[in-house]
C-alpha positions as a printed NumPy array, in Angstrom:
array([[-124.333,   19.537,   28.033],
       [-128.079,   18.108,   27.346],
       [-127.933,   15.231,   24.815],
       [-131.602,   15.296,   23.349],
       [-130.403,   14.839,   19.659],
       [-129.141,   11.309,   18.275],
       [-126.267,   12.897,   15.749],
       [-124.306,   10.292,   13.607],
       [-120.618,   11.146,   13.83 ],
       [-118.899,   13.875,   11.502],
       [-119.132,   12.607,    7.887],
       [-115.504,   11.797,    6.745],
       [-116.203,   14.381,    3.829],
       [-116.368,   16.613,    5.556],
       [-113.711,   15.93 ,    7.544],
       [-111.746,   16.488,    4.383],
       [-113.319,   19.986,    3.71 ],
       [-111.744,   21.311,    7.   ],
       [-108.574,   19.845,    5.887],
       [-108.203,   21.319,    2.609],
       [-109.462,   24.629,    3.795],
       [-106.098,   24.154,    6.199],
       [-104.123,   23.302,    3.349],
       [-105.621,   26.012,    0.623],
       [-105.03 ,   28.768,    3.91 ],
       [-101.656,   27.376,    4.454],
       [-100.238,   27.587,    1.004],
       [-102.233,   31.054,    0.108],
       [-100.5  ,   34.26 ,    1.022],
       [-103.732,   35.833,    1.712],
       [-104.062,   37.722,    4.966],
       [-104.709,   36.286,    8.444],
       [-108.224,   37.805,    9.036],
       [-109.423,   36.834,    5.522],
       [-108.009,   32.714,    6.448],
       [-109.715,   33.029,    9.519],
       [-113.03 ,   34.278,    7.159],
       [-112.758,   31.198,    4.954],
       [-112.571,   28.908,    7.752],
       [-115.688,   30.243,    9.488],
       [-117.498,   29.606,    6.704],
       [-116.556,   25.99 ,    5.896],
       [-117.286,   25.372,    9.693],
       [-120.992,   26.304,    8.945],
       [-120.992,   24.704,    6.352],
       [-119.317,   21.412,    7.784],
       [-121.353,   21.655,   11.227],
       [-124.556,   22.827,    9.612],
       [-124.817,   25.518,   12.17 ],
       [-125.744,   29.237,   11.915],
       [-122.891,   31.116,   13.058],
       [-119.001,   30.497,   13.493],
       [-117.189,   33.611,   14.618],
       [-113.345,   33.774,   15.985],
       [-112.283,   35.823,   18.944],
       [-108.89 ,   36.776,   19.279],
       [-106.858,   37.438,   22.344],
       [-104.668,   40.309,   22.827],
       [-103.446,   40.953,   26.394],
       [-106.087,   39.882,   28.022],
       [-109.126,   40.902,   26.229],
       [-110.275,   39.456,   22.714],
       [-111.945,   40.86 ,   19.942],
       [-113.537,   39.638,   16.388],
       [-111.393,   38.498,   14.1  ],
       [-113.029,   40.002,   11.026],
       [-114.817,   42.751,   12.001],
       [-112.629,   45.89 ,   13.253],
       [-115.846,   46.962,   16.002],
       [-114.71 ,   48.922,   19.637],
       [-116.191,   45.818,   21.296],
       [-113.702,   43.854,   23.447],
       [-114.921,   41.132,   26.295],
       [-112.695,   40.797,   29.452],
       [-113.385,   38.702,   32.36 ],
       [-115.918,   41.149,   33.705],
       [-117.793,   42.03 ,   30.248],
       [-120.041,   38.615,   30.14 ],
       [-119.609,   35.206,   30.544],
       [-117.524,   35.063,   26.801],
       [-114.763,   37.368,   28.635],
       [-114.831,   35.259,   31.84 ],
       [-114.285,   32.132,   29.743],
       [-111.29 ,   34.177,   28.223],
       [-110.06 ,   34.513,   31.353],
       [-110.752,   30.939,   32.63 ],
       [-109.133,   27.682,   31.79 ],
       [-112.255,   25.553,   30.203],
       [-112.199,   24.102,   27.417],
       [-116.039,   24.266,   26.191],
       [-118.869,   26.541,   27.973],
       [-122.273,   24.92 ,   26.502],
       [-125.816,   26.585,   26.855],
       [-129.049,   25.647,   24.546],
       [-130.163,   28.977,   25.225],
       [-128.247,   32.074,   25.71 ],
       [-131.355,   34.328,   26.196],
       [-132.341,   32.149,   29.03 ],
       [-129.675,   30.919,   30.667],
       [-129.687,   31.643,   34.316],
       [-126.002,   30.929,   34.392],
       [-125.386,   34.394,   32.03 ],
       [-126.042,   37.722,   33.456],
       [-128.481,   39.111,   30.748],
       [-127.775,   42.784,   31.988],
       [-124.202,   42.499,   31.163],
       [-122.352,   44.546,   28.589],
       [-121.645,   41.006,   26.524],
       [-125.281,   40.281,   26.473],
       [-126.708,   43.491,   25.738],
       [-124.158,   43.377,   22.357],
       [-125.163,   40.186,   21.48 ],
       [-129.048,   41.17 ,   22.066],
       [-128.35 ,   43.687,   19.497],
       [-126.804,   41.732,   16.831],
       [-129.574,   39.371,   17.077],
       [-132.298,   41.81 ,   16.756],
       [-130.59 ,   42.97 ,   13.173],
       [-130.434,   39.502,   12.08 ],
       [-132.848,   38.517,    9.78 ],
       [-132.338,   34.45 ,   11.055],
       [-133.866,   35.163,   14.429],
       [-137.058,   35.407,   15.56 ],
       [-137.906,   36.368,   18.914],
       [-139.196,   33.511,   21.535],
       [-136.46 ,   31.241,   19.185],
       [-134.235,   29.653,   21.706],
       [-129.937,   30.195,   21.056],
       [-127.726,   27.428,   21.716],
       [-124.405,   28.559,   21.482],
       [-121.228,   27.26 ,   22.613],
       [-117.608,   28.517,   23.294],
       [-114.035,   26.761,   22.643],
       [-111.362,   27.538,   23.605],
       [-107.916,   28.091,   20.34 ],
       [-104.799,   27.025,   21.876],
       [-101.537,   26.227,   21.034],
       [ -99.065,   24.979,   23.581],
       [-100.682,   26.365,   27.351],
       [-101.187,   29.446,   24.978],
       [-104.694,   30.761,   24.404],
       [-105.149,   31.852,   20.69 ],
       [-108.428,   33.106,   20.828],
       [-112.153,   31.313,   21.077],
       [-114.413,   29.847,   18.697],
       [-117.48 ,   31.038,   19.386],
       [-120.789,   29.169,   17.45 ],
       [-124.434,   29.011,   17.629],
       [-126.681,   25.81 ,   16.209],
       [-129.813,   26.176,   14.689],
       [-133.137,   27.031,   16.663],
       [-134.248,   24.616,   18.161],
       [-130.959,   22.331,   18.049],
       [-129.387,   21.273,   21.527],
       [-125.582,   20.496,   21.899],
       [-124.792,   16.177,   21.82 ],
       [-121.746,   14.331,   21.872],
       [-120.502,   14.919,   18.43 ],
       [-120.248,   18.053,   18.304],
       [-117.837,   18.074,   20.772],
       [-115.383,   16.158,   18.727],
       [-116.393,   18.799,   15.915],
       [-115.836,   21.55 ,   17.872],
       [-111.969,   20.384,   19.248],
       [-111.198,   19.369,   16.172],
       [-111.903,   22.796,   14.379],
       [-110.457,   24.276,   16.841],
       [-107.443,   22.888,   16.613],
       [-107.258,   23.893,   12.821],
       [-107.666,   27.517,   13.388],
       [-105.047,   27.214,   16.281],
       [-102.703,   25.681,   13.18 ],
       [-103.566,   28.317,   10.625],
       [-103.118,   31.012,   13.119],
       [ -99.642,   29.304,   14.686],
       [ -98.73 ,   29.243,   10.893],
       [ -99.45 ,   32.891,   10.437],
       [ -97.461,   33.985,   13.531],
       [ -94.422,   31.706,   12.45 ],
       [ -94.686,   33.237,    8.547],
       [ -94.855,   36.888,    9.982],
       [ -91.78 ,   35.802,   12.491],
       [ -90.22 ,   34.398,    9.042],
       [ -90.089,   37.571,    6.996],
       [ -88.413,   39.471,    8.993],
       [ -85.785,   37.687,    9.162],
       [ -85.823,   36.635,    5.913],
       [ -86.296,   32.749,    6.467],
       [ -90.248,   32.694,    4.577],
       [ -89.149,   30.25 ,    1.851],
       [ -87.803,   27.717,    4.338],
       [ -90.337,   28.244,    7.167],
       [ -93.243,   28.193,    4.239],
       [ -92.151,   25.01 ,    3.081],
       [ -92.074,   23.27 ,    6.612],
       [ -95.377,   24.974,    7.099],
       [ -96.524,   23.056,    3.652],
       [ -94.692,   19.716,    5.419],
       [ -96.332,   19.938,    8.014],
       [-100.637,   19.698,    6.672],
       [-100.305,   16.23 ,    5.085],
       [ -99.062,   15.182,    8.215],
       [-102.438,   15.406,    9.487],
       [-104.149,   13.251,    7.256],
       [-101.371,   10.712,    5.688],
       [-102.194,    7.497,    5.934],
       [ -98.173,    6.776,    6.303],
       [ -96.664,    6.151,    9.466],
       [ -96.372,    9.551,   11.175],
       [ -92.617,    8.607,   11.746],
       [ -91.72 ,    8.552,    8.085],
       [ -92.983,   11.895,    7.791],
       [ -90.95 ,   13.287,   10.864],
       [ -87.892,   12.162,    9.295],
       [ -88.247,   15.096,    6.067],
       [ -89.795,   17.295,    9.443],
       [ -86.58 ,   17.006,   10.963],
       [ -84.691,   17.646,    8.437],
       [ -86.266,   20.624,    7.521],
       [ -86.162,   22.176,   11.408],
       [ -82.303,   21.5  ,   10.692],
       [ -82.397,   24.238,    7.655],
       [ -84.668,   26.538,    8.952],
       [ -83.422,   27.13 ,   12.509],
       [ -80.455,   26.268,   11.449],
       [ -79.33 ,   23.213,   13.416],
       [ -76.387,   20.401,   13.474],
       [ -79.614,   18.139,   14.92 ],
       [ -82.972,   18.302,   15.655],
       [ -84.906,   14.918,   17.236],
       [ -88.683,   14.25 ,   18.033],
       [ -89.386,   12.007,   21.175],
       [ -92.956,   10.91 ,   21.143],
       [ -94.263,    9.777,   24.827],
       [ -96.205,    6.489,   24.529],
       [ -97.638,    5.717,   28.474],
       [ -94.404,    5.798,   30.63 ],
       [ -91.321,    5.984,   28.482],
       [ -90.878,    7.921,   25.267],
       [ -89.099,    6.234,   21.675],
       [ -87.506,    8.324,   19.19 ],
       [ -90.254,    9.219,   16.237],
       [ -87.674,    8.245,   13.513],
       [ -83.973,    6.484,   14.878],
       [ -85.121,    2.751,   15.601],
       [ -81.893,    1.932,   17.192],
       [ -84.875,    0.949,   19.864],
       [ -83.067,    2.785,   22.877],
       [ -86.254,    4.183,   25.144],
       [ -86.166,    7.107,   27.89 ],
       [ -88.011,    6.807,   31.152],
       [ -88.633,    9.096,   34.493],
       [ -85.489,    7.771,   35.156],
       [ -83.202,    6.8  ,   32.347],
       [ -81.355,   10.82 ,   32.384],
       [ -81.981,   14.334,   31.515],
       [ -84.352,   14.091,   28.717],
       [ -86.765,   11.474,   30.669],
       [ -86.595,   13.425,   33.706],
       [ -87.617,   16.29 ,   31.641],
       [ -90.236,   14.471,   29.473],
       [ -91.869,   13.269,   33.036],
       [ -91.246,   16.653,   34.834],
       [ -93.269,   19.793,   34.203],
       [ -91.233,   22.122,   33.002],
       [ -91.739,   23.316,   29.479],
       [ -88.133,   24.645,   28.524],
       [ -84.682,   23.266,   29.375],
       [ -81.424,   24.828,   27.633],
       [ -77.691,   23.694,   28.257],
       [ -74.941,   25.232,   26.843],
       [ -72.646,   21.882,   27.268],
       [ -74.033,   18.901,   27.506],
       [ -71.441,   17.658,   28.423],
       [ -70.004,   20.338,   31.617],
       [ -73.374,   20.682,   33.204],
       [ -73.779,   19.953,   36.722],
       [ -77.421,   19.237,   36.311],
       [ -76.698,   16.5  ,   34.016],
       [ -75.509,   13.415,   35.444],
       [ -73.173,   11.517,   32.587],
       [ -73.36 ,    8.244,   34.14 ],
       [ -77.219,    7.937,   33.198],
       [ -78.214,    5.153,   30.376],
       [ -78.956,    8.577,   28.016],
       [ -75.844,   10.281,   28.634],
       [ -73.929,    7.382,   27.8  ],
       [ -76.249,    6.776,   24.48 ],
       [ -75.807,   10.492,   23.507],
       [ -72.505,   10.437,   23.959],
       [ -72.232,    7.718,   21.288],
       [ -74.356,    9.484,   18.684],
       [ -72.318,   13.354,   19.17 ],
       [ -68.713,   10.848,   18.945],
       [ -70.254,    9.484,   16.226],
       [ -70.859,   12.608,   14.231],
       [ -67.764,   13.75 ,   11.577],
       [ -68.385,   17.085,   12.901],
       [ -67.886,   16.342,   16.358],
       [ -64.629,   18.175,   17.858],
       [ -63.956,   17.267,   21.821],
       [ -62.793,   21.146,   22.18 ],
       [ -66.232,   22.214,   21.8  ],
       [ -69.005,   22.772,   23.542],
       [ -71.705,   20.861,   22.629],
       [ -75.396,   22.537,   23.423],
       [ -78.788,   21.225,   23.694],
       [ -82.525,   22.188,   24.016],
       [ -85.242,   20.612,   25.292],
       [ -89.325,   21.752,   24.322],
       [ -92.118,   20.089,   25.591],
       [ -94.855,   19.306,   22.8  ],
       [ -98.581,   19.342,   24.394],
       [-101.711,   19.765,   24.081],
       [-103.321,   21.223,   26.984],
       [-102.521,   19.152,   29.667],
       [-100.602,   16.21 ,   28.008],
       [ -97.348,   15.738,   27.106],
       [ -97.432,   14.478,   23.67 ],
       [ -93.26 ,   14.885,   23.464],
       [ -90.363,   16.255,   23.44 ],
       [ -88.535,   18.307,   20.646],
       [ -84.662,   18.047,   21.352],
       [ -82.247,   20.59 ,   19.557],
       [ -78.627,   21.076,   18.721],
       [ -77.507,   24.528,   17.525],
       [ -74.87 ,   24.169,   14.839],
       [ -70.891,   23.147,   16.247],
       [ -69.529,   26.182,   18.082],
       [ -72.689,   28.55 ,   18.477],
       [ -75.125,   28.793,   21.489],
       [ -78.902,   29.31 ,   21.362],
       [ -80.442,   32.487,   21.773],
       [ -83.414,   34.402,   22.743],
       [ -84.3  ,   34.564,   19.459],
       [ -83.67 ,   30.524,   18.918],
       [ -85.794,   29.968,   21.815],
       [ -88.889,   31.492,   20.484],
       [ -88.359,   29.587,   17.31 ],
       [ -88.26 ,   26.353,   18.954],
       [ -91.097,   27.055,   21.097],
       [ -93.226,   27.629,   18.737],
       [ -91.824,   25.309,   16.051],
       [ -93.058,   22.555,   18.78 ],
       [ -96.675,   24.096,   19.204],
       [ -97.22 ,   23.703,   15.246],
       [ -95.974,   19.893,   16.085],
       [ -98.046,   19.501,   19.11 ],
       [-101.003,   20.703,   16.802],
       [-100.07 ,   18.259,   13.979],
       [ -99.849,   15.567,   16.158],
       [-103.466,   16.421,   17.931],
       [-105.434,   17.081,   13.982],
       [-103.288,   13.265,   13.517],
       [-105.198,   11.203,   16.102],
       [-108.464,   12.933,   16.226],
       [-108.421,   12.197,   12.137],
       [-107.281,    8.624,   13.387],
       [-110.044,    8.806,   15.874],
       [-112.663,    9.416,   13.223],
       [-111.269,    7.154,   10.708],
       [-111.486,    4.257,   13.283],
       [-115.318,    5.047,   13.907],
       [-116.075,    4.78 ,   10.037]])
């Protein structure tokens, strides 16, 4: 990425656009397509560039969000398709047209040729700097934000920032959207709209983020439902619960949960804690969790007592771990499991809008 312009950071207002366009999205009932609409705009308007459209992935290929065209990219459409298909997080150029890295005969560039020529913006000879990122929630591509800066503009550090940081809006609104339409049919919308609404001041609250996990885990209690739901958060090499300060820690090698937290895998389900082989009971957790379940009024020895692990990421790091009890006598189920997985990708986004804010704020 060249670095020929000297760009102040992002401007804390607008900063605060972005997030009220995720709050005003989150609380509206308007369709997806028409969110995704309003957001495009405020990023030109925030980013002072010419373009912001969103590309979303179905199967494989990905289309415009707003527009209903036949056009599709896959991996061997143009370089947009390829990046699709790839695992990068940004793909820079400063100019598209004449970028030796883009084959200009391909069926990407030849569309994009063609909506240039009908724009009235462009000029021919005008260079196109234009830029891909990649929407993600979890190790799930969403789609890609696709934008291109102002002739003669060149890409510097802050945008960068600006473009992860959008990015990881529209992953939220769309993550919302997915968990709202999941929500209606089964007739959970009012609970899973209100953890939704929980969930945007998160973002930007000055109060410790633990206070606010405390009404977060509540709320996962009623909408799931479960007897218990707990947030780990992974500082360095052990992890601290985000809102018991009983000050107990978990490491790589302290049980279970830090062996998971550690590990790699993304999903871990046990029907009782307490009978399964792969869970050693002498370990410093066991003993602890034991404590807490005895604890409980609700606890009854004849039960079985489950428990789910989720990883919380974002992309490649472990941000947590999202620990679940299903209520005294049921187990989970497939359809528990997809709740919970993607209950901790709207977490793992929270936390990521969190620190880049926190990130920004810190520069100011």
């Amino acid at each position: 990425m060249n670095q020929t312009t000297n760009k102040s950071d992002p401007d804390p207002t607008r900063i605060h656009e972005l997030l009220s366009r995720l709050a005003q999205t989150t609380s509206s009932g308007d369709p997806l397509l028409d969110k995704i609409g309003d957001v495009e705009s405020t990023v030109c308007q925030s980013m002072e560039v010419k373009n912001c459209s969103v590309w979303l992935c179905e199967e494989g290929e990905a289309r415009v969000a707003r527009r209903l065209e036949s056009f599709r990219v896959r991996r061997d459409t143009g370089p947009l398709g390829q990046f699709v298909a790839e695992g990068d997080e940004f793909f820079f150029t400063d100019d598209y047209l004449h970028d030796p890295r883009i084959n200009q005969f391909s069926p990407e560039a030849q569309n994009f040729r063609m909506t240039l020529s009908r724009s009235r913006d462009y000029t021919p000879g005008d260079a196109v700097p234009q830029a891909y990122v990649r929407i993600s929630s979890q190790s799930e591509t969403l789609g890609v934000m696709l934008i291109t800066k102002k002739s003669p503009e060149r890409w510097c550090d802050s945008d960068k920032w600006w473009l992860r940081y959008t990015a990881a809006i529209i992953a939220h609104i769309i993550e919302s959207d997915r968990l709202m339409q999941k929500a209606i049919q089964c007739g959970k919308q009012e609970r899973v709209h209100e953890l939704l609404l929980m969930l945007v001041p998160v973002v930007s609250s000055p109060k410790p983020f633990e206070r606010k996990m405390t009404d977060v885990e509540r709320t996962l209690c009623d909408v799931l439902p479960l007897s218990s739901a707990r947030i780990w958060l992974r500082q360095d090499d052990e992890a601290v619960s985000a809102t018991a300060h009983d000050g107990f820690k978990i490491g790589p090698d302290t049980g279970a949960l830090g062996k998971f937290m550690f590990g790699e895998d993304h999903f871990f389900c046990t029907n009782d804690y307490f009978n399964d082989p792969r869970i050693d009971l002498s370990t410093e957790e066991a003993v602890h969790y034991k404590a807490c379940v005895e604890s409980k009024p609700c606890y009854d020895k004849g039960k079985s007592v489950p428990q789910a692990y989720v990883r919380i990421r974002s992309g490649d790091e472990t941000l947590g771990v999202l620990v679940c009890a299903p209520k005294p006598g049921s187990e989970f189920t497939p359809n528990d499991e997809w709740w919970i997985n993607h209950i901790a990708g709207m977490l793992a986004l929270v936390m990521e809008n969190r620190r880049l804010t926190g990130q920004q704020a810190e520069k100011a």
